[in-house]
Structure formats: C-alpha cells, structure tokens
C-alpha positions as CSV (number, residue, x, y, z in Angstrom):
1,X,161.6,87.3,78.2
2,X,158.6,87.7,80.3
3,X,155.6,89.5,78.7
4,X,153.0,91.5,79.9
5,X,149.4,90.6,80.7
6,X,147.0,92.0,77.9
7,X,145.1,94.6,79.6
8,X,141.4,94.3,78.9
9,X,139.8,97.2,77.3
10,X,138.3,99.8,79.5
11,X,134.4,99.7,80.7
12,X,132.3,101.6,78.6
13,X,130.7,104.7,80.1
14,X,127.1,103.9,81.4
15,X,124.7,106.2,80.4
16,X,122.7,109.3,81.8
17,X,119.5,109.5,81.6
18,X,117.5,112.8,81.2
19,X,113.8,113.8,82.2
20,X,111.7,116.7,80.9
21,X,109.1,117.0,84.4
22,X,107.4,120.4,85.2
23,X,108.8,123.6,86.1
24,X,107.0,123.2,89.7
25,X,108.6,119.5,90.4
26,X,111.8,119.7,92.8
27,X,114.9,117.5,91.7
28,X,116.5,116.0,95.0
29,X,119.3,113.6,94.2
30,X,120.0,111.2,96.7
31,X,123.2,110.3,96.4
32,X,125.7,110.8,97.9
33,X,124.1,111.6,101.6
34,X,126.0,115.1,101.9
35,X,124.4,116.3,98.5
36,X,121.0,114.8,99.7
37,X,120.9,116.4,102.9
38,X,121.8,120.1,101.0
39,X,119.3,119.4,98.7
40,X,116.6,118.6,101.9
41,X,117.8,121.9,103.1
42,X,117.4,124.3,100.3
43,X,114.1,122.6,99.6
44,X,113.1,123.8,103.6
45,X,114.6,127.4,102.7
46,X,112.5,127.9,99.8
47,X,109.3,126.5,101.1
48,X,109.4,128.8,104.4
49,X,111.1,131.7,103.0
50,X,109.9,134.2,105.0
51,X,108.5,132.1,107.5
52,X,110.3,132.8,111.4
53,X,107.1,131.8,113.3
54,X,106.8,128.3,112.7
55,X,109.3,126.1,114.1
56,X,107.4,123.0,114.9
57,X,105.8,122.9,111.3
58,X,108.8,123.7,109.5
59,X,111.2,120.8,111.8
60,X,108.6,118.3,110.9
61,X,108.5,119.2,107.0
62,X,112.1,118.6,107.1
63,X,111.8,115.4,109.2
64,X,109.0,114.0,106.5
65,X,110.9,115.2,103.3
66,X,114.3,113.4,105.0
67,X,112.2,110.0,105.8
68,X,111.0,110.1,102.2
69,X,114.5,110.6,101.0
70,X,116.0,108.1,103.3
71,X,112.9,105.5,101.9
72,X,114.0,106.1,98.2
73,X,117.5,105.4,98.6
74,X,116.4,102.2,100.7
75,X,114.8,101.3,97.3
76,X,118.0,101.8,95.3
77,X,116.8,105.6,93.8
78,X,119.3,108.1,92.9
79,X,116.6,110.5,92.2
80,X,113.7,111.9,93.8
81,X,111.6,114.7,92.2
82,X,108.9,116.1,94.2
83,X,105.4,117.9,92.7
84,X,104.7,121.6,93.7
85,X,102.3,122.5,91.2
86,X,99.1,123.9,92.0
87,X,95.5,124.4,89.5
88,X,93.2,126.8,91.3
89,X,95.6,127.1,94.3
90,X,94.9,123.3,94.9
91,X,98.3,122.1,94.9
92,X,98.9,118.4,92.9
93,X,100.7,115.9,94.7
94,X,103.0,113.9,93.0
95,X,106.4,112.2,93.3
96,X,108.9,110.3,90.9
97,X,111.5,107.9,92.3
98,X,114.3,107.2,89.9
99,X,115.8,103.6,91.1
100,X,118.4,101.9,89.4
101,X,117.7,97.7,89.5
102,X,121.0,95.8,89.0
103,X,119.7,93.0,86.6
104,X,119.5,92.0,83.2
105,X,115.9,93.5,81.5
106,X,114.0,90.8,79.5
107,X,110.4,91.9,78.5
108,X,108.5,89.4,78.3
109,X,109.7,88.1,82.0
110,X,109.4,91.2,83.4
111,X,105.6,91.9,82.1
112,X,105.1,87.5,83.6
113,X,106.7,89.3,87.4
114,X,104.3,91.8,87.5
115,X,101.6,90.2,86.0
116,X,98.6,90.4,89.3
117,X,100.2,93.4,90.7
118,X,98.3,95.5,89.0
119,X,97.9,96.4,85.2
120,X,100.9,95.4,83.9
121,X,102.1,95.6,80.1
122,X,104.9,96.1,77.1
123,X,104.6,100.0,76.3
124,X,107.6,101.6,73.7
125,X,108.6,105.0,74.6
126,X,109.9,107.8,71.9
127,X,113.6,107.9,72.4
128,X,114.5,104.9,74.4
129,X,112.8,102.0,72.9
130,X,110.9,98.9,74.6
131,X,109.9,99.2,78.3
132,X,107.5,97.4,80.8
133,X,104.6,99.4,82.9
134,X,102.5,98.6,85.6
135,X,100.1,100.8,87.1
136,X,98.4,99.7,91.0
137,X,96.5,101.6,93.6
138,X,97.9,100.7,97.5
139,X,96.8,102.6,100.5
140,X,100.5,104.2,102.2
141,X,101.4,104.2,104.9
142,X,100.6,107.7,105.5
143,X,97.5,107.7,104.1
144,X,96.2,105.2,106.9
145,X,98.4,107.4,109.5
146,X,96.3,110.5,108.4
147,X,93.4,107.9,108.4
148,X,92.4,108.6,104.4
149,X,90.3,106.3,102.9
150,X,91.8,107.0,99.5
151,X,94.2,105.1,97.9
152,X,97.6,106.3,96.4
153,X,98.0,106.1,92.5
154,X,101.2,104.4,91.1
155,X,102.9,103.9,87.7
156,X,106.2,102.1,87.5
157,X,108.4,101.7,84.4
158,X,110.7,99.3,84.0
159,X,113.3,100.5,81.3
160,X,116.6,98.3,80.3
161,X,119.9,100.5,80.6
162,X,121.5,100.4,77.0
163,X,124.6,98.1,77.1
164,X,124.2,97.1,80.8
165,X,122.8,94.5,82.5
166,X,120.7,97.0,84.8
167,X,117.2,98.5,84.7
168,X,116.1,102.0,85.0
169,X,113.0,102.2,87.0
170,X,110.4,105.2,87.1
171,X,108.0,104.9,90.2
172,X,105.5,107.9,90.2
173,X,103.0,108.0,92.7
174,X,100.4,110.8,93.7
175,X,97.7,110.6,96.2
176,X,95.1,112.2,94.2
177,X,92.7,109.2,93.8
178,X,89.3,111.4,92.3
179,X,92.0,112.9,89.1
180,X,94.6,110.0,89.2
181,X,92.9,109.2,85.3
182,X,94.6,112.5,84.7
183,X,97.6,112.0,86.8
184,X,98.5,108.9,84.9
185,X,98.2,110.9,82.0
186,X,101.0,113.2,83.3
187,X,103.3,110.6,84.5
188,X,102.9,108.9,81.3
189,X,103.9,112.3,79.5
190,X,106.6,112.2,81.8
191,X,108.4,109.1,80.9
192,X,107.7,109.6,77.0
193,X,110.5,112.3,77.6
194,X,113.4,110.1,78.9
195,X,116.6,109.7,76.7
196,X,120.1,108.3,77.0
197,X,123.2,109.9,76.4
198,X,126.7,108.5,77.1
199,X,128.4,110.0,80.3
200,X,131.2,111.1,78.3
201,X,129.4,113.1,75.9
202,X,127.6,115.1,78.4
203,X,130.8,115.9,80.7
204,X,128.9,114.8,83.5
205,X,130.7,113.4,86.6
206,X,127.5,111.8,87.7
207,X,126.4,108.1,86.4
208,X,123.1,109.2,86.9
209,X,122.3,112.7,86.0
210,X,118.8,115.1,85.3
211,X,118.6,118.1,82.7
C-alpha cells in the first residue's frame, strides 16, 4: 500500500506594508509594467489638464517621469511616490522609492555595510520595530546635466520584512540642499508611519500594497 507524500504546509502570506505621505505626494506603483505605464499616464493628464499648447514640454515630462520609473524598478522598487507640494508656491521636491532587497536583515551588519557612506545608524521606528538609516548627499545625475552645483539629499531605511528573509528599503531623496535639515525632518516623519499587516487580512491581491 503506497502512501502519499506529506504535503508541506502552505507559505505564510508576506506582509503589506502601509505609508502615511502627504496629500500632495503621487503613488506610482511599478509593478507590473501595464499598471506603471497607466499610472505615468494619469500622472501626465493631471499635471497638463488644460494644457493643448505644449506638446514638446508635456512629451518630455512623460519621457523623464518614465526614465525615473524605469530607474526604480532597475533598483528592485515596487513603489515610487513623487512630491507635489508647494509653500509659498515654491514647490518641494521630493521622491520615495520603495525597494524590496531579497536578503536576510541583521543590524548590526547592515549599520558595518554602510558604515563611510554616509551617516549611518540603528534607529527604532513606532510600529515596526528595529531598522538601520543612513543619510548621504551625491550630486545626480541630473543635477550635473542641469549643471547645479547643489547636491541631492538622501535618507535610506533599511527595515527587515517580518517572517522573511527580505528587507524593506525606504530611499527618499529631494534636491533641496539649502532646507534638506527640514526635509530630513519630513522623510523621517514619513517612515515613523510604516506598519505591517498580513496580506490576508487586508484582502489585498498585491504583496506590496500603499493606504
């Protein structure tokens, strides 16, 4: 009498993450490429809504927000929120790429890693627990295109994925050099606000998914 193989139990749900960001910061997800590129469109509509006369201008704001995209998915993001907000009708430019790093998250090594690549450190953050951050200033590429002499601001968290041997990385960036004090202070705001929930609680389809 022959008996059958023990089936192993099934994989746990990974987890979703969520993000409070401000009302004026655009969600793009970039995965898979048919919602990213829907995503890229809408985002055109509603920036020239009411805009027929300028072609060139609006083809190369598409062309830059779908070389951005295409950059962040190159880094393994899922997610790519963009800043629209304005103060005094100066408008603060920011992004946060959402990447997901398929390796196991130990604290102390990953603090040793970044260690000269900037101001690296152990933070803990409300609802998720123990996380490593590293803030650095780099010149981009566009800023030397665009020959700017400033440099870009950028504060990465590294944040282990509950039950999983992957890492959740939070890469904002803003160009802002004379307020990045006070940028930092916003991105940091930011990532106090993640939280996990399991996939099948939240009735999500998506492994990765944004209130």
């Amino acid at each position: 009498m022959s008996q059958e193989p023990a089936l192993a139990p099934p994989a746990a749900a990974a987890p979703v993450f969520g993000l409070v960001t401000p009302v004026d910061w655009y969600r793009m997800p970039l995965q898979p490429r048919d919602r990213r590129e829907a995503s890229i469109a809408a985002l055109i509509r509603r920036q020239f809504a009411g805009v027929d006369d300028q072609p060139v201008l609006r083809r190369k704001a598409e062309e830059q927000l779908r070389d951005t995209a295409e950059a962040g998915v190159e880094q393994g993001g899922v997610v790519l929120y963009l800043s629209f907000l304005e103060v005094g009708g100066i408008p603060l430019s920011a992004s946060l790429l959402v990447s997901r790093l398929h390796q196991r998250f130990d604290a102390l090594d990953a603090v040793a890693a970044l260690a000269g690549s900037g101001e690296a450190g152990l933070t803990k953050l409300p609802a998720v627990g123990r996380a490593a951050r590293l803030v650095r200033r780099e010149q981009s590429r566009q800023s030397r295109k665009l020959g700017s002499e400033f440099q870009d601001t950028v504060v990465e968290y590294f944040v282990p994925v509950p039950g999983r041997d992957e890492v959740l990385m939070l890469t904002f960036s803003t160009p802002l050099e004379p307020i990045a004090d006070a940028m930092v202070e916003l991105f940091d705001a930011i990532a106090g606000t993640l939280r996990w929930q399991r996939q099948d609680d939240t009735g999500d389809d998506e492994t990765w998914a944004n209130d």
